[in-house]
C-alpha positions in Angstrom: 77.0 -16.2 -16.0 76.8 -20.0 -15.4 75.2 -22.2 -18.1 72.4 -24.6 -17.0 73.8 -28.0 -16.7 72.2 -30.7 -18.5 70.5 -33.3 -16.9 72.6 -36.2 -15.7 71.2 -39.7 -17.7 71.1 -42.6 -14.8 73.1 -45.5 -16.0 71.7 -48.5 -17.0 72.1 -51.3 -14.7 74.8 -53.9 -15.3 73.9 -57.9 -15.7 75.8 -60.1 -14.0 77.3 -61.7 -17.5 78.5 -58.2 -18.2 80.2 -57.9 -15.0 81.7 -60.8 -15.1 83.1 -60.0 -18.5 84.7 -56.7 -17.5 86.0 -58.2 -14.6 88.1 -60.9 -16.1 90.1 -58.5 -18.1 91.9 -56.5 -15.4 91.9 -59.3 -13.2 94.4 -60.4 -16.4 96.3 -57.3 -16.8 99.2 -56.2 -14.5 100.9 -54.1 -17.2 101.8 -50.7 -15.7 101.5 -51.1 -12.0 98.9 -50.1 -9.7 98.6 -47.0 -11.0 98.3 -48.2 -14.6 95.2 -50.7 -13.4 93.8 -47.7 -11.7 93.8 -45.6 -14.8 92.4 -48.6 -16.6 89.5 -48.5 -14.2 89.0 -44.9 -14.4 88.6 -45.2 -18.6 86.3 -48.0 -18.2 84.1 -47.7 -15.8 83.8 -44.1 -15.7 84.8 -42.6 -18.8 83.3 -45.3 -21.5 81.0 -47.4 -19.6 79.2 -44.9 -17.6 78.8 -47.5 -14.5 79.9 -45.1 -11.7 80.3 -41.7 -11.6 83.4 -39.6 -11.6 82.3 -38.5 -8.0 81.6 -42.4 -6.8 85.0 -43.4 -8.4 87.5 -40.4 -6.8 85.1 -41.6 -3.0 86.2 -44.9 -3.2 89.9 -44.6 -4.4 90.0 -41.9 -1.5 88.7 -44.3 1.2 91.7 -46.8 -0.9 94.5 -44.3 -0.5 93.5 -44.6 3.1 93.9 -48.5 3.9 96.9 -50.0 4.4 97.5 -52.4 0.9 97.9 -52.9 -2.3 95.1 -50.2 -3.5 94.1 -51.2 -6.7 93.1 -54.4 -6.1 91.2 -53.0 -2.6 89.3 -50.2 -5.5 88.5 -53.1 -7.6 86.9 -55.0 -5.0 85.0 -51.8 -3.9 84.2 -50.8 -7.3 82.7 -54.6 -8.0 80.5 -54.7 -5.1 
């Protein structure tokens, strides 16, 4: 038998100022590659943050895997916007 799922919280929206906090930090970091930034991402946004959802997150670095580039920086700018 499947359990009830609890009901999902909405996430509390982000400020500016705490945007442009978290932002600055893997705009800094290059250790590990693209897929080490991506990861990053992943833990912060999704994983302790709670800005985006799992779903939102595997969408967009989909639609990433897609374009022709470096895909990182095309799921931060995504991601940010």
């Amino acid at each position: 038998m499947n359990k009830p799922q609890p009901p999902q919280t909405l996430p509390q929206p982000v400020t500016l100022g705490q945007a442009f906090r978290y932002w600055l930090k893997p705009g800094f970091i290059s250790f590990g590659g693209p897929a080490g930034q991506i990861s990053i991402l992943h833990q912060d946004l999704v994983e302790k943050k709670r800005w985006i959802s799992e779903r939102r997150f595997l969408h967009a670095l989909d639609y990433c895997m897609l374009l022709p580039g470096p895909e990182a920086q095309q799921l931060a700018i995504i991601l940010a916007g």
